[in-house]
Each structure stands twice: as C-alpha cells, then as structure tokens.
N, C-alpha and C positions, 0 to 999 in steps of 0.2 A: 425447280418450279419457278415461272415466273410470276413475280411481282400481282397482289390482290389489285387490279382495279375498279373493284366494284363489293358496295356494302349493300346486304340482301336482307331480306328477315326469313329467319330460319326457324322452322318446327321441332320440336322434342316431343319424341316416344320413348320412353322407359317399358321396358317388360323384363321379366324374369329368366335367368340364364334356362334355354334348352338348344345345345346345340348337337347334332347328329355327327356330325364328322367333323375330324379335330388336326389340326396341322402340329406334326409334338414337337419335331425335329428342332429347337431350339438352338442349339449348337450348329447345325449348318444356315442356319439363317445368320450367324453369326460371325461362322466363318466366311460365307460372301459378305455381307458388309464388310467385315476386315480389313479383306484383298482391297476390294474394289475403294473402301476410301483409306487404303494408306498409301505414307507417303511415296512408297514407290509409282507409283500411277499418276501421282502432281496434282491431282485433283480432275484428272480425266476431261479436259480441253477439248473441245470442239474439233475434230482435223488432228489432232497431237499424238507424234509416235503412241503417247501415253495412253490414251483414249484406245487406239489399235489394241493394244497392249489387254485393255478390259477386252473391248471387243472377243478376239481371240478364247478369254478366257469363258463370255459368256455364250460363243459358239463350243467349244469343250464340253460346258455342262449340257448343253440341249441334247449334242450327240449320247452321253453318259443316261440321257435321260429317253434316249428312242425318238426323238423326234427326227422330223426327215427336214432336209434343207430343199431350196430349189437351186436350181441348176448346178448342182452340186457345188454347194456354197452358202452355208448360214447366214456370209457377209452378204448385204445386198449395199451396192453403193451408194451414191448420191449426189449430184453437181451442183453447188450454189456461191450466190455470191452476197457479201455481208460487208458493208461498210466497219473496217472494226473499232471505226470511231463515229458513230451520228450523228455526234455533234458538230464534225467538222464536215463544212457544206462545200469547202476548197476542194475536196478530192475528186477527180476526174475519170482516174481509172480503179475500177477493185478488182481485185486477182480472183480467179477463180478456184474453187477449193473443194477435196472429196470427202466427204462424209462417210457414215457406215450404220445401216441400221442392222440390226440382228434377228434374225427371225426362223422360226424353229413349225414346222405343222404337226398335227398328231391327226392322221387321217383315219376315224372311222367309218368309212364308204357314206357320211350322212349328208344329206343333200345340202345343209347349213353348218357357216361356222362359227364359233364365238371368239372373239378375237381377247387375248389379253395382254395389256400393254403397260410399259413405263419407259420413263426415259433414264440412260446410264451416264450422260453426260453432264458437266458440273464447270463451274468457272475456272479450272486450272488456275492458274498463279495470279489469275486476279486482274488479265490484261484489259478484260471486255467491258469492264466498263458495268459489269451487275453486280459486283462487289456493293457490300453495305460495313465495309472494316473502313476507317478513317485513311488509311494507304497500305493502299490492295499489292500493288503491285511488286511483284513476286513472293509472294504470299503463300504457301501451297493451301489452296479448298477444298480439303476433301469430302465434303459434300454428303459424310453417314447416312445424314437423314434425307436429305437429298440432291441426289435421290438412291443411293445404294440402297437403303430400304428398303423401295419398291423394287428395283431389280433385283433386289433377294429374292422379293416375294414371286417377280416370274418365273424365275429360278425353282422354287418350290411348289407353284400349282403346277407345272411340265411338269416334274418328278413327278406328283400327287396324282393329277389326271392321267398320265402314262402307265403309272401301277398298279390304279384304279379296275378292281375285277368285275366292276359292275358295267352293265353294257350303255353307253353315252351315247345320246342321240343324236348329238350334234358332234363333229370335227371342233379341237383347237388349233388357232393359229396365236404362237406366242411371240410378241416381236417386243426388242430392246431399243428406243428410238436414241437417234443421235441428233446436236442440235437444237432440243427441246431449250435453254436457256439463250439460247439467240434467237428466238422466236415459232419454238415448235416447226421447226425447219424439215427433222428426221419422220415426222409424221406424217404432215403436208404432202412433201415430196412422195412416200412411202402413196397415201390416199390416191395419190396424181399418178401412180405406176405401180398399181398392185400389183401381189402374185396372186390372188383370185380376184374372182370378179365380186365389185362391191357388193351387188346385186343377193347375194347367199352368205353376205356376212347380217348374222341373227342378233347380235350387241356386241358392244366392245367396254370389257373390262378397264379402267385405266388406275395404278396405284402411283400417290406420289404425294412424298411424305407422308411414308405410315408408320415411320420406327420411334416416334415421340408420343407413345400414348398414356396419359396421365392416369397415375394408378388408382387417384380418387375420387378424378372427375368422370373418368370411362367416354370421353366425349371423343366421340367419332364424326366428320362430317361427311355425307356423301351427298356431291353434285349429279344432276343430269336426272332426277325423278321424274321430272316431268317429261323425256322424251320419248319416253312411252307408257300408254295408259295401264298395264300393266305392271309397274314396279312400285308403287307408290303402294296397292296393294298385296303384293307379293313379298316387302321390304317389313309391312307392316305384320303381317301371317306370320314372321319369325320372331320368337323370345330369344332375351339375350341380356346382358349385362352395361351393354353400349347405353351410354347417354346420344342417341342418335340424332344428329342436326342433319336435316335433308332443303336439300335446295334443288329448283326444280330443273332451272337452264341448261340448257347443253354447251353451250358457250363458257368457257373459263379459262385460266391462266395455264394450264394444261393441255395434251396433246391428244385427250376427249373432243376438243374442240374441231381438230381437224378431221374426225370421224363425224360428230353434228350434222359439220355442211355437208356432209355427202348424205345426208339423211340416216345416219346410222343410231340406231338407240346408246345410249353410252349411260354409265356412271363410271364415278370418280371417285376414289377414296381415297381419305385424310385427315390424320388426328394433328391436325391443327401447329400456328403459326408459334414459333419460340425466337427470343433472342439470341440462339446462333445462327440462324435465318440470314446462307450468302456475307458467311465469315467465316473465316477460316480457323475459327471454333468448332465447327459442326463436326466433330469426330465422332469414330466407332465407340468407345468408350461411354458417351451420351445417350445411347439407342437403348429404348426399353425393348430388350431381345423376349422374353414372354409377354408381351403387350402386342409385339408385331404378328407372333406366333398367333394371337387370338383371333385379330384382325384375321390374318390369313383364315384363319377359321371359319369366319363368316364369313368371306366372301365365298368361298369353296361352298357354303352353305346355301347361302343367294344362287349360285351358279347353279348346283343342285336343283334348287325350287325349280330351276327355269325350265329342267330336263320335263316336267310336267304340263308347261306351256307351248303352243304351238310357234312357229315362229313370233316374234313381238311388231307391235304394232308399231312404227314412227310414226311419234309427232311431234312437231316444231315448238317450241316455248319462247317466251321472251326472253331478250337480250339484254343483260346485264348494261345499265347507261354508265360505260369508261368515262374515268374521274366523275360520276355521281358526287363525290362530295366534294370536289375542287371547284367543277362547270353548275353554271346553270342552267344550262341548257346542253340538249344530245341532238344528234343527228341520227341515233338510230342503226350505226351499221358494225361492221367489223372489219378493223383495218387485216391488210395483208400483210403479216409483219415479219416475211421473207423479201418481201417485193423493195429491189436496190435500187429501183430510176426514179427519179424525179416524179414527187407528189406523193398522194398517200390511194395504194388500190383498197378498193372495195373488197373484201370477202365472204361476206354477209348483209343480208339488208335483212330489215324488221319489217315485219309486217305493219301497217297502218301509223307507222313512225313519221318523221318528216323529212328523212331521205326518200322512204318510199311512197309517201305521197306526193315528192317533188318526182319521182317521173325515174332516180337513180338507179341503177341494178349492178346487181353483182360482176366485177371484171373493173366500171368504171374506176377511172383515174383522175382524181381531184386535185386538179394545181391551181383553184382558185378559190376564195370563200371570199365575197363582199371583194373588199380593197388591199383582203390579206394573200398574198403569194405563199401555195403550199409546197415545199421544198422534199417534207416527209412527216412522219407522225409528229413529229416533234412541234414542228410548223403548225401543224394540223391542229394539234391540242392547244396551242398557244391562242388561234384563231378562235376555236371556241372560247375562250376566256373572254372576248370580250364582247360577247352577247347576251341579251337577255331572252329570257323566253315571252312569244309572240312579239316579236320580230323578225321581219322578214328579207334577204337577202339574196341574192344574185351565186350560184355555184355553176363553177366552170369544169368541166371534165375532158379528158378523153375516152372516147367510146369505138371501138375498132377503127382509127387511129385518127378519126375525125374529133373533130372540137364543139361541142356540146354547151349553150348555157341552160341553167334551170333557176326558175325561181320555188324558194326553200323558207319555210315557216317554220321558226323552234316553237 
C-alpha cells in the first residue's frame, strides 16, 4: 500500500453481528499468505524473478479455482518505466521494464462485471526507496500484511464465488496487480488496456491490508462510499461486529484509485496502519488469520447485497488535499505517479478546486508553478510549500505538446 497522504474525518456505525455467508477456510488463507511472504520470494519486487515466481503461483490457484484466462494466459504483461531513484534528477536514461498483472474471469453469460482486486507486490529487498526500516537495503520485506493479505483474500472469493451454487448476476473479473507500491502502476496500466470493456464493469472490489484486524477494536476502514449513491446505504442495511470507518473518496493510496478515474464505483478495504508498515517486520506470523477470514466474510456479504441492485450508479466525490497537513494550500488534482518525463502529469482534476478553476484538465503537464521549476512530484510538492492560500500565481503546462500558461488561485 502506498504511503496515507491525506487525513479525512471518518464516520462510525456499530451494529450487531448478522452475517449470511461465511468465508471459514482459515488455514488456506494462511497458507497463501505464507507462500507469498516468505523468504523464498524476497519480498516479491517489482519486475523480480521473485515476484514471477508469486505470479505463477497466483495464476495456479485461479486455474484450481475455474476461472478462465485470456488469451490463454492469466499473466497479462505490462511496459513501464520508473526512475528507481526520484530523487536523483541527473539521470537521463531509465530502462525499460515488464511487469505482470494477474487476472482470472468467472463468466456467468451476465451483461456486468464486478471486478476484485489487490495488489501482490511489496518492496523486495528494500532497494526502491519506500522502505520505512532505518537501512532497507537488502533487507528482505515480505510484506504479510501487505499486501499478501489481500491476495489471499482474491484468492478466496475466486474459490468462493466459483463454488458458489447460487445463480450470480453479475460475471467476476479477479485481478492480482503488480506495481502497486511504485505507484499503482499494475492497475493504471491494467485500466489503459483492459480485457473487457470498462464500460460493463458494475464496481471494483479493492483489499489492501486486511490481515491486521484488532481483536478489540473490530475497526475496519472502507474507502470509496461515496462513489456511488448507493453503498453508503447498502453498507449501512448490514449488522456486523466491524467497528466501521467509511470514507467517502475514490481517490486513495490504492489501486481503487485507478478504477475512480475511469468512472468506476470502487471501495477499498482496510483494517488499518501498524508499526511494521514497509519493514521488513511485516511477517506471516503477525496476520490475524480469523480476523481476515471475517473480513472476507463481509465483503462476500456486501458483494451479495449488490446481486439485489441494478447496475450502480457512478459518482465522482472529492479529492483528498495530498500533504493536507504539511501544505497550506492544494491545487486540487491527482498526480500521475507512473508518468517518468519531466514535471508532474495531471490524472485527475477536482471539480471547483483551483486547478479547475484555472482552466487545467486532465493529461496536463506542469513544469512550472510561480518562479518554482517542476522536475517531478517531488518538485511539485516542494512548490507548494511555499504558498499561502488566496494567492495567486502563474502555472505553466504542456497540453498536447504546446505550452500553456494559466493563472491559478489557492
């Protein structure tokens, strides 16, 4: 998972355990976590034999599980390029690198699909630079909670919904992203070149970090309520045990986010931030394996409710203001945080914000703010720092490959 930048205020509902269907299998949720974060695998790296290695293992179980691949191949690849140091603004050339996402269908002839998704990759030995251990480097991160957790949990609703006797209205499409901790890269890309068309995907599932869930707090968060008007009360219609924190955004540190933009309803689910968080502490041994089993329970259950609902409605929520508690001031949009050239792209804009009131749209490429030269986010965020809010300043862009200024009010 990457990095919280942004602090929200979050609702609680408490209601009393009633759940219909139950995910029991506890032990193989435990034995995928295992696999997937022991050492043999390194911590499952970006591009890494090792990562293949998952991969592999989590194309095995979808087959095991009935699901169909496309083009006869669960691996679907991927081409990107990643500075794997951003801090170093000298480098001139970045090599090019394949990816792999994993992706599994369960076709019931129905006109809609629900997508459910996590991401399987984790910082391998600590080169990239998202380590939070004082010296990462060669380290192995095996990453239990994340995100093997969540990929367990794909792992389990395939099986679940494949065994499932009851007749499902909707098709699943189950994908394993790769990627996700260099910037939701496996998703993106994935969203930019489906194997269906976005257009008849009905929501998209996302888990990540769900195997820490506190045995007395019960506290679960789920992001993305607000992207359609429908879950907020459908979320509400179920009793349960969960101390539940809902946040509305579609926007987050997850690879929900790259379903968002394309207008897709999402939520996200996550039992919350601990100190092995991106250290190579986070082991299988740590995972509350009947806490995750619950979780999966309710979500199987939400997914359930939804067989009752007609397709769901998108709609767009606000945007989380990145470094809210650092800046004073936001511009309002959403960096591209695949995008390797010079400056920082646009991938979202807010509505009535002060990007979009200055005139910027989505694609734009900002290499200028005021007097500050934008190199990359990095630049970018720095720039912000030294402004206040209602002031107003001079932003330079590229926009289909011409040069653009706008004047911009925080």
């Amino acid at each position: 998972m990457k990095p919280h930048f942004f602090n929200t205020l979050l609702c609680i509902c408490i209601f009393s355990f009633s759940l219909k269907s139950q995910i029991n299998n506890i032990n193989s949720i435990k034995n995928h976590v295992s696999y997937l974060a022991s050492d043999k695998l390194k911590g499952r790296g970006t591009s890494s034999a090792d990562e293949l290695i998952a991969a592999n293992y989590l194309a095995d179980n979808f087959s095991k599980s009935g699901l169909t691949s496309f083009n006869n191949s669960y691996l679907k690849s991927f081409l990107y390029k990643k500075n794997p140091n951003p801090h170093d603004t000298s480098t001139t050339e970045i090599k090019e690198q394949k990816g792999y996402n994993v992706v599994g269908f369960l076709n019931n002839k129905a006109p809609y699909t629900i997508v459910i998704g996590a991401h399987y990759d984790h910082l391998g030995l600590g080169h990239d630079h998202n380590s939070l251990d004082a010296n990462p480097d060669g380290k192995i991160h095996n990453g239990a909670d994340d995100n093997a957790s969540g990929t367990a949990g794909v792992l389990e609703l395939a099986n679940y919904f494949s065994k499932n006797k009851s007749t499902e209205p909707f098709n699943f499409l189950f994908i394993c992203f790769s990627g996700e901790e260099l910037g939701l890269i496996g998703s993106k890309k994935w969203c930019e070149n489906p194997d269906i068309n976005l257009n008849y995907i009905n929501y998209m599932i996302n888990m990540d970090m769900i195997g820490r869930l506190n045995d007395s707090t019960k506290k679960l968060m789920i992001y993305g309520v607000g992207t359609s008007p429908s879950f907020v009360p459908l979320l509400d219609s179920l009793k349960l045990t969960f101390d539940i924190k809902k946040d509305s955004s579609g926007i987050g540190p997850s690879d929900q986010t790259s379903f968002y933009l394309k207008d897709i309803p999402v939520l996200h689910f996550f039992t919350g931030q601990h100190s092995d968080y991106h250290k190579p502490s986070d082991d299988a041994e740590k995972v509350n394996y009947k806490g995750e089993a619950e979780v999966l329970s309710y979500i199987v259950n939400v997914i359930e409710k939804t067989f009752h609902y007609p397709k769901l409605t998108f709609s767009k929520t606000r945007n989380p203001d990145m470094g809210k508690s650092s800046f004073k001031v936001t511009m309002g949009v959403m960096p591209d945080y695949t995008f390797d050239g010079l400056g920082m792209r646009i991938d979202g804009v807010t509505e009535n914000k002060p990007a979009f009131k200055a005139g910027l749209k989505t694609g734009d490429i900002v290499i200028k703010i005021g007097e500050f030269i934008i190199k990359d986010l990095q630049t970018y965020m720095k720039a912000l720092s030294k402004y206040e809010k209602g002031q107003t300043t001079t932003i330079e862009v590229i926009r289909n490959e011409e040069l653009k200024v706008f004047n911009l009010t925080f």
